[in-house]
C-alpha positions as a Markdown table, in Angstrom:
| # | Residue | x | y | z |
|---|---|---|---|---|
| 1 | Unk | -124.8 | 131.4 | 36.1 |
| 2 | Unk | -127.8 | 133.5 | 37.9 |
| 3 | Unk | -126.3 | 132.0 | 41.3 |
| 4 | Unk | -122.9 | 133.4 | 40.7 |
| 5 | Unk | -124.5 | 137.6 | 40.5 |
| 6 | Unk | -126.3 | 136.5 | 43.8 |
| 7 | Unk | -123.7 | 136.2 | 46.3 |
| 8 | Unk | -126.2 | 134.8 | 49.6 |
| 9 | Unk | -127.9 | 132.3 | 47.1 |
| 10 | Unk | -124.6 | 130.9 | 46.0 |
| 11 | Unk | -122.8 | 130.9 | 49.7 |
| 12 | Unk | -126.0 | 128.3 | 50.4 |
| 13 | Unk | -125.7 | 126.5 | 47.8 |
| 14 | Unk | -121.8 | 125.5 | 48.0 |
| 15 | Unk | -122.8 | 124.7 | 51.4 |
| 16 | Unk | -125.2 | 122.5 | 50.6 |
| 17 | Unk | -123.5 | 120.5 | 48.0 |
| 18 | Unk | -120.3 | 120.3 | 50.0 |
| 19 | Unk | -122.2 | 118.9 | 53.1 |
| 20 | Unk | -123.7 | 116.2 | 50.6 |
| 21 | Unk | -120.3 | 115.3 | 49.2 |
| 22 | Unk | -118.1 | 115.3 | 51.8 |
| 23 | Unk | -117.8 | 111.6 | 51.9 |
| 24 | Unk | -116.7 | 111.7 | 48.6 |
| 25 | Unk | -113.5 | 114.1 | 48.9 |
| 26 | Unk | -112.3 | 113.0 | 52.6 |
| 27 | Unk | -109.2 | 111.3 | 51.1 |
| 28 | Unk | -108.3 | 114.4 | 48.8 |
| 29 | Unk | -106.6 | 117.3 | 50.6 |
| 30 | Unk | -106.6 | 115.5 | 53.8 |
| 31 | Unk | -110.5 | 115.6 | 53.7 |
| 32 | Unk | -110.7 | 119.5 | 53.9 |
| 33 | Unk | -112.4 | 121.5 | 51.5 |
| 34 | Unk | -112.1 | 125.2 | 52.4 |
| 35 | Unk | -115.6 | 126.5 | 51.9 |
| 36 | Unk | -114.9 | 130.4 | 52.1 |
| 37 | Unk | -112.1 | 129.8 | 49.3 |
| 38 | Unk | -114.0 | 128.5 | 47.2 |
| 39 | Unk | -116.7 | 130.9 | 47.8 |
| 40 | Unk | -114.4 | 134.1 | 47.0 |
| 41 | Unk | -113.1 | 132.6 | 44.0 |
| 42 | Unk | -116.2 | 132.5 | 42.3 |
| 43 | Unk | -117.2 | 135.7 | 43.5 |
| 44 | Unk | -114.7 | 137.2 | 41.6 |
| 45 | Unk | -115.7 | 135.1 | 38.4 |
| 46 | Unk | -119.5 | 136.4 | 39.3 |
| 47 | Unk | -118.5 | 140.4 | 39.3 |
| 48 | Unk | -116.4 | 139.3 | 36.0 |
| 49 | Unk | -119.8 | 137.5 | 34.6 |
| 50 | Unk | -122.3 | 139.8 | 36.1 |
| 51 | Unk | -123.0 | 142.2 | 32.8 |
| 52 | Unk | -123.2 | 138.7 | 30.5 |
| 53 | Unk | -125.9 | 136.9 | 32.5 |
| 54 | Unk | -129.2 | 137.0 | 31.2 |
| 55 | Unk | -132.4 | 135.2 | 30.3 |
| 56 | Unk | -130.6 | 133.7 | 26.9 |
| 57 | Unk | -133.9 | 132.2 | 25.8 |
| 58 | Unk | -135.7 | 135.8 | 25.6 |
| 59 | Unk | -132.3 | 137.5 | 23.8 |
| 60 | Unk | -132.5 | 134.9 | 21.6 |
| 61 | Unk | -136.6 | 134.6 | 20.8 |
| 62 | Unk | -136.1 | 139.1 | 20.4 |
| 63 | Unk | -133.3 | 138.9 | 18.1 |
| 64 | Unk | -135.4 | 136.8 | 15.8 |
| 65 | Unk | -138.0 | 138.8 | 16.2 |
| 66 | Unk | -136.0 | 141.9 | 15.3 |
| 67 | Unk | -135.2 | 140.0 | 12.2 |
| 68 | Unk | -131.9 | 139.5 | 12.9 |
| 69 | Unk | -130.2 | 136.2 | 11.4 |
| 70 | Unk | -129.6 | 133.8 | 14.8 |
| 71 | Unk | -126.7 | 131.2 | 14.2 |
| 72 | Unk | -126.3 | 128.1 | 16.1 |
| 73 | Unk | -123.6 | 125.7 | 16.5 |
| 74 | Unk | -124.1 | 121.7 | 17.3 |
| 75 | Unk | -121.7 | 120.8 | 19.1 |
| 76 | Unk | -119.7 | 117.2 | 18.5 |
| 77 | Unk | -122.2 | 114.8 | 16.2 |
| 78 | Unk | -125.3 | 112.7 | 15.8 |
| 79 | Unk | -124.0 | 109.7 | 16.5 |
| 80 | Unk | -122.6 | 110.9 | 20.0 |
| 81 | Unk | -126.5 | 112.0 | 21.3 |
| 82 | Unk | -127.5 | 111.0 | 24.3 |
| 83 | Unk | -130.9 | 109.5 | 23.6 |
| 84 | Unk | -130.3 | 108.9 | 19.7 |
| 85 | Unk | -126.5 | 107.9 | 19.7 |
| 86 | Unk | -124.0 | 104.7 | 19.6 |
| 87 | Unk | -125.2 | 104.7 | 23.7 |
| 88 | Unk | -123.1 | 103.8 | 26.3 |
| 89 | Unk | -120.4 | 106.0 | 23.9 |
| 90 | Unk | -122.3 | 108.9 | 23.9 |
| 91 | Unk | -121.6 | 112.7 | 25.3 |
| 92 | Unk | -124.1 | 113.8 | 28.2 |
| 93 | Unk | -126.3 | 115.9 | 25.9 |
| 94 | Unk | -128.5 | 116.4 | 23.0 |
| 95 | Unk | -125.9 | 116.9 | 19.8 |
| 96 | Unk | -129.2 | 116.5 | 17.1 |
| 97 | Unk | -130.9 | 119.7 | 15.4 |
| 98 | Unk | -133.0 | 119.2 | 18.5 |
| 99 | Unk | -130.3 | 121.0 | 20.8 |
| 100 | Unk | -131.7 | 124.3 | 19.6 |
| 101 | Unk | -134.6 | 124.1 | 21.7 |
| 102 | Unk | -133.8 | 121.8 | 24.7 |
| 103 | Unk | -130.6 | 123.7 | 25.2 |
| 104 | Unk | -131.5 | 127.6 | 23.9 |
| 105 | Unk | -135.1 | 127.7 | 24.0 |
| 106 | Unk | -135.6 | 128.7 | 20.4 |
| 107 | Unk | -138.9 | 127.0 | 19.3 |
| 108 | Unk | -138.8 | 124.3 | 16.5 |
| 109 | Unk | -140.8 | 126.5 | 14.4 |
| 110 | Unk | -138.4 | 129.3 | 14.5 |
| 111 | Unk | -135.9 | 127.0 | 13.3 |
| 112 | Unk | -135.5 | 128.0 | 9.2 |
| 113 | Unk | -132.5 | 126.1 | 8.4 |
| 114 | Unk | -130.4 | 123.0 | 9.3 |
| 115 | Unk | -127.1 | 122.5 | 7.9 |
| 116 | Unk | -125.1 | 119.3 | 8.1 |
| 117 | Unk | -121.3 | 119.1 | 8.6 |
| 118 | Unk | -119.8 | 116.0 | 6.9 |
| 119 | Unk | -116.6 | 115.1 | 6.5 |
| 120 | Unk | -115.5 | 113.5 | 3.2 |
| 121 | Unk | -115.0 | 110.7 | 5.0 |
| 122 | Unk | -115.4 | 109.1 | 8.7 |
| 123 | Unk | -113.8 | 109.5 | 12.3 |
| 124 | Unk | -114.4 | 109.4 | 15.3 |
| 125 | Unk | -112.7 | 109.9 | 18.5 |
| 126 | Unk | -112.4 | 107.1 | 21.6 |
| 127 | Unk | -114.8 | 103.4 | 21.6 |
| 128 | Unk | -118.1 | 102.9 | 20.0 |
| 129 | Unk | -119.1 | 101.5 | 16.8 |
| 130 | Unk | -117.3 | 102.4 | 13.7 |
| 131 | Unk | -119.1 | 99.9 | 10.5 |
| 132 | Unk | -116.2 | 101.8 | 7.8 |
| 133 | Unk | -113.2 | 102.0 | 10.6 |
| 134 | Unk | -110.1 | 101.4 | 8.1 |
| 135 | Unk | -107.4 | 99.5 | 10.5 |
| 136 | Unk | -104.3 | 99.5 | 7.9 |
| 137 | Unk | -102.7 | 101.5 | 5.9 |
| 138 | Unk | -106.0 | 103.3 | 4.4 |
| 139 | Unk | -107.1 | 104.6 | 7.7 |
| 140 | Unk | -103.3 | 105.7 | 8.9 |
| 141 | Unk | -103.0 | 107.6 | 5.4 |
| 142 | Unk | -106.4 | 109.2 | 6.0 |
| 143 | Unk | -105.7 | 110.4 | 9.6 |
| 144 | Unk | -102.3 | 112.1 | 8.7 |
| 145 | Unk | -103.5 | 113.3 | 5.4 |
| 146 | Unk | -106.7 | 114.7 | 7.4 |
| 147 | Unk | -104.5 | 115.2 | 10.8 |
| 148 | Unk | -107.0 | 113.5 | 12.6 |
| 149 | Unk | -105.2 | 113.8 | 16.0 |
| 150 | Unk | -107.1 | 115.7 | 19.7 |
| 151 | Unk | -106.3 | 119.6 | 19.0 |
| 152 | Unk | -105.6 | 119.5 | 22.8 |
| 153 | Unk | -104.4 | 116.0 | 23.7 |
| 154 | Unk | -103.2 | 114.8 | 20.5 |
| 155 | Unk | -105.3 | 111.7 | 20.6 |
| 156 | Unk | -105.1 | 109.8 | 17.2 |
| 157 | Unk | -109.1 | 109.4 | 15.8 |
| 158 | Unk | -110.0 | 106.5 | 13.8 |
| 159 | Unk | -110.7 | 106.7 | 10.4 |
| 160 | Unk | -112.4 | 105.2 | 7.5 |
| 161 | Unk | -114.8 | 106.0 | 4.5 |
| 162 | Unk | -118.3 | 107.6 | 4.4 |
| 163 | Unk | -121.0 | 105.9 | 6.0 |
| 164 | Unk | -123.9 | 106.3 | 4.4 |
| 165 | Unk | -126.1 | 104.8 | 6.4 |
| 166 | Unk | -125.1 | 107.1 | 9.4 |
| 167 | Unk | -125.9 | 109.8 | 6.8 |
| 168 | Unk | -129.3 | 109.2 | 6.6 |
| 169 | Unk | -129.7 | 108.0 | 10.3 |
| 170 | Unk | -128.5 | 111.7 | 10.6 |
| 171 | Unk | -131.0 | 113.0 | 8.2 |
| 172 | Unk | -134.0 | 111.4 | 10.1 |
| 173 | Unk | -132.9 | 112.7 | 13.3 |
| 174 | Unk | -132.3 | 116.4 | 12.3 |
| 175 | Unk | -133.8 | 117.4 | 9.4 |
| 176 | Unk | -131.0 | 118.5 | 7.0 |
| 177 | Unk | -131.6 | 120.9 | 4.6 |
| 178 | Unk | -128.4 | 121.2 | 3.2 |
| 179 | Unk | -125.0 | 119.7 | 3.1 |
| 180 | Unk | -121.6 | 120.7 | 4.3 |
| 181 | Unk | -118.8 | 118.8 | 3.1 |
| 182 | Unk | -115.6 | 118.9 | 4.6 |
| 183 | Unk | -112.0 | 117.7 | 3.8 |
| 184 | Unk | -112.7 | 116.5 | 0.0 |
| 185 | Unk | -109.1 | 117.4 | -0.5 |
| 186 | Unk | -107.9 | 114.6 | 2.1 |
| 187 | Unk | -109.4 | 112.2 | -0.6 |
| 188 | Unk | -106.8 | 113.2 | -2.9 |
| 189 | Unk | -104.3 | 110.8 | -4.4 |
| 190 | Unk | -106.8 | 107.1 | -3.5 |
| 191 | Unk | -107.1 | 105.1 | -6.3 |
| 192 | Unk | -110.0 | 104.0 | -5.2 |
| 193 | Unk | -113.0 | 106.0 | -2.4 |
| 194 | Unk | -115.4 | 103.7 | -0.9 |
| 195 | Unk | -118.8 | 104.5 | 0.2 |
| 196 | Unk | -120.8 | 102.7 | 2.7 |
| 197 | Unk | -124.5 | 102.5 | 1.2 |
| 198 | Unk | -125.9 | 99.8 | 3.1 |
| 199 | Unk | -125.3 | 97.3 | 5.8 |
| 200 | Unk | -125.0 | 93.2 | 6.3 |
| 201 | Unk | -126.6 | 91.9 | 9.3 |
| 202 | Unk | -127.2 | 88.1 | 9.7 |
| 203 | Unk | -126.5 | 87.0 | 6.3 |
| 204 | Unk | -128.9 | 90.1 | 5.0 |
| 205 | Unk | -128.8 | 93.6 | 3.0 |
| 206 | Unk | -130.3 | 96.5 | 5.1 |
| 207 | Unk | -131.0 | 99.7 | 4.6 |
| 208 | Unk | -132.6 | 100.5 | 7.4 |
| 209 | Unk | -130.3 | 101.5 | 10.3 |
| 210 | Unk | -130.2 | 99.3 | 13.5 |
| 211 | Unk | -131.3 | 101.3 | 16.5 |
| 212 | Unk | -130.1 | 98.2 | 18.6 |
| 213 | Unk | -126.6 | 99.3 | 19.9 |
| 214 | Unk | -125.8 | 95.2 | 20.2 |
| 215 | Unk | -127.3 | 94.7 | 16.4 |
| 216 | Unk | -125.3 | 97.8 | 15.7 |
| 217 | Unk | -122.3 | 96.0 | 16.3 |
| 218 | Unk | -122.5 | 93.3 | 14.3 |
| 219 | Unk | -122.9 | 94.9 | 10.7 |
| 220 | Unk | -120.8 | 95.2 | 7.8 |
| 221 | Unk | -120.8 | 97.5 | 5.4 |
| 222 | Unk | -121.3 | 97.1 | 2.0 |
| 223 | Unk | -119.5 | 99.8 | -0.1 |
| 224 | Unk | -120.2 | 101.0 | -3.5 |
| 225 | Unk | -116.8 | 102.0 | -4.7 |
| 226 | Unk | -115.7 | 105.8 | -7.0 |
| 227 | Unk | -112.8 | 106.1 | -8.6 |
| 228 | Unk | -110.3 | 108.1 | -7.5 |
| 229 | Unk | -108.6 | 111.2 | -8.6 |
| 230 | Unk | -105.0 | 112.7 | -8.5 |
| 231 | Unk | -105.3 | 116.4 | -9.4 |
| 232 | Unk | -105.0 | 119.0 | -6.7 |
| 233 | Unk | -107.9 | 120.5 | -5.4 |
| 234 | Unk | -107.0 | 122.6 | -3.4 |
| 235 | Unk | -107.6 | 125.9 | -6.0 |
| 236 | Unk | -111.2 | 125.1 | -7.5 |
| 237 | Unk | -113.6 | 127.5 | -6.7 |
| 238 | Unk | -116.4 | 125.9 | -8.2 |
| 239 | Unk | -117.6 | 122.4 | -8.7 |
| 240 | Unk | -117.4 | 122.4 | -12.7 |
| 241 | Unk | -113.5 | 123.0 | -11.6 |
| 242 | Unk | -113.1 | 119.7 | -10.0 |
| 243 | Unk | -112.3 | 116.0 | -11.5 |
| 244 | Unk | -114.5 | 114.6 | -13.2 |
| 245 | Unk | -114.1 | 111.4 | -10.7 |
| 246 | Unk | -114.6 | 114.0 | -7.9 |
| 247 | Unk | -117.8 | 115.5 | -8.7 |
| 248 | Unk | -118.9 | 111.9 | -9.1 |
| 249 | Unk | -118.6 | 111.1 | -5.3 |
| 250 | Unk | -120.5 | 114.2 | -4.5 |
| 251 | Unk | -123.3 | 113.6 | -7.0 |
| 252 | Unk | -123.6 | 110.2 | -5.5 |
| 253 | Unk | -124.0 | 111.8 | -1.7 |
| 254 | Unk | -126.7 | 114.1 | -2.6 |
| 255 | Unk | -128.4 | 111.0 | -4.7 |
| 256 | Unk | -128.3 | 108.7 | -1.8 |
| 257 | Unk | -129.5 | 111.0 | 1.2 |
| 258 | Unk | -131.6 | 113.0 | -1.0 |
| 259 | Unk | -129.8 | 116.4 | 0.7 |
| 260 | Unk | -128.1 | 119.1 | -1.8 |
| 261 | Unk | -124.4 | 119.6 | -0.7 |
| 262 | Unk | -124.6 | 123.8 | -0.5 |
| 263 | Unk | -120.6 | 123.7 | 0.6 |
| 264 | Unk | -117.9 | 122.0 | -0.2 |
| 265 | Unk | -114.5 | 122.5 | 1.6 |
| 266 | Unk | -110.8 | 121.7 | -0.3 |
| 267 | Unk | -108.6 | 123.0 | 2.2 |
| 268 | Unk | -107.2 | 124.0 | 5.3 |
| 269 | Unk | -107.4 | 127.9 | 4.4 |
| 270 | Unk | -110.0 | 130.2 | 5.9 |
| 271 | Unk | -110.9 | 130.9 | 1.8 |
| 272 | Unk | -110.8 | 127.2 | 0.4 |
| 273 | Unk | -114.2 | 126.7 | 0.4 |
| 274 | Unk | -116.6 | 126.1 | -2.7 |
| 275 | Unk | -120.2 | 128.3 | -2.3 |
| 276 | Unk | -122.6 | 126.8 | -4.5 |
């Protein structure tokens, strides 16, 4: 971003790089590339940027300073981290708690508070592992109930129930401090909600999760089941005001991965969310 306020700095640079790949866009636009286009383009986007580009890091490191509350985002999950994730299906960046500092500069130690998003149950979008991936019925039901399709290419995710195992893989990894829970209202109308609290590999109960992507592969889950509930959700504002069956599952989350669920979303609305 620097380069685009500094308008000899970036005319060098597009240079450069368009000297190193020129053998890769000879067949596209009959091999020409039109430099000082390209170069006035993003000198408009630079004069745009110019009063927004700053050392983030020492905004960031002030504010905190200052005492002001800092909120930061992850973006995509755990399991799609490029050192930590279901790898060659990963994203090209770090998606763990660690993000904060390799990607803002904000010291661990400044780091008060880590909050986990979790869906009620599991998706996930394009190949790569999936231990709880329901094929039939279940996992069609889940992703229109949930509308589980791409916001901007409608790709269908796939869908299944609650891995527990990733839940604590996640844990490790980033520290959780509290619990997001999102979509219990999706859950809605199951007879039956499985959870994934261990896995089978070789003939063998594990609960210790396989850092080998090809031993990965090969486990089963092994579910401990909740009965379901029927009752709409949607309106409780408190857990005391949701099914008995319901506040079972959540219990059981917080038991297993030893993390207190803090929020607990029941629906689409801006305001359907439980504060505990």
């Amino acid at each position: 971003m620097g380069d685009l306020a500094n308008q000899k700095s970036f005319e060098e640079k597009v240079q450069f790089n368009l000297e190193i790949k020129k053998s890769r866009y000879q067949g596209l636009s009959n091999g020409k590339v039109h430099a000082a286009e390209m170069i006035a383009a993003y000198r408009g986007y630079g004069e745009a940027l110019r009063p927004f580009i700053t050392d983030t890091s020492s905004l960031l490191l002030q504010m905190i300073e200052d005492g002001k509350d800092v909120l930061c985002e992850g973006a995509q999950g755990t399991m799609l981290d490029l050192d930590f994730g279901t790898y060659p299906y990963v994203t090209s960046s770090v998606t763990t708690a660690g993000g904060v500092t390799t990607g803002l500069g904000i010291p661990p130690q400044m780091v008060d508070e880590v909050v986990g998003v979790v869906k009620a149950y599991t998706t996930r979008v394009g190949e790569g592992t999936l231990p709880t991936e329901e094929k039939g019925e279940i996992g069609a039901e889940l992703r229109e109930k949930g509308k589980e399709f791409g916001t901007t290419t409608g790709r269908p995710r796939r869908c299944g129930w609650l891995d527990g195992m990733v839940l604590k893989y996640g844990k490790r990894l980033n520290g959780y401090s509290s619990f997001v829970v999102t979509k219990l209202d999706v859950l809605t109308g199951f007879k039956e909600i499985k959870f994934a609290e261990a896995y089978e590999i070789n003939g063998e109960r594990t609960t210790e999760f396989p850092t080998d992507p090809n031993l990965f592969a090969q486990v089963k889950p092994i579910y401990r089941t909740f009965e379901g509930w029927e009752e709409d959700i949607t309106s409780a504002r408190a857990i005391s005001k949701l099914p008995k069956a319901c506040r079972a599952y959540l219990s059981y989350i917080e038991e297993y991965s030893g993390v207190p669920i803090r929020y607990v979303s029941i629906g689409a609305d801006r305001d359907s969310m439980i504060i505990r």
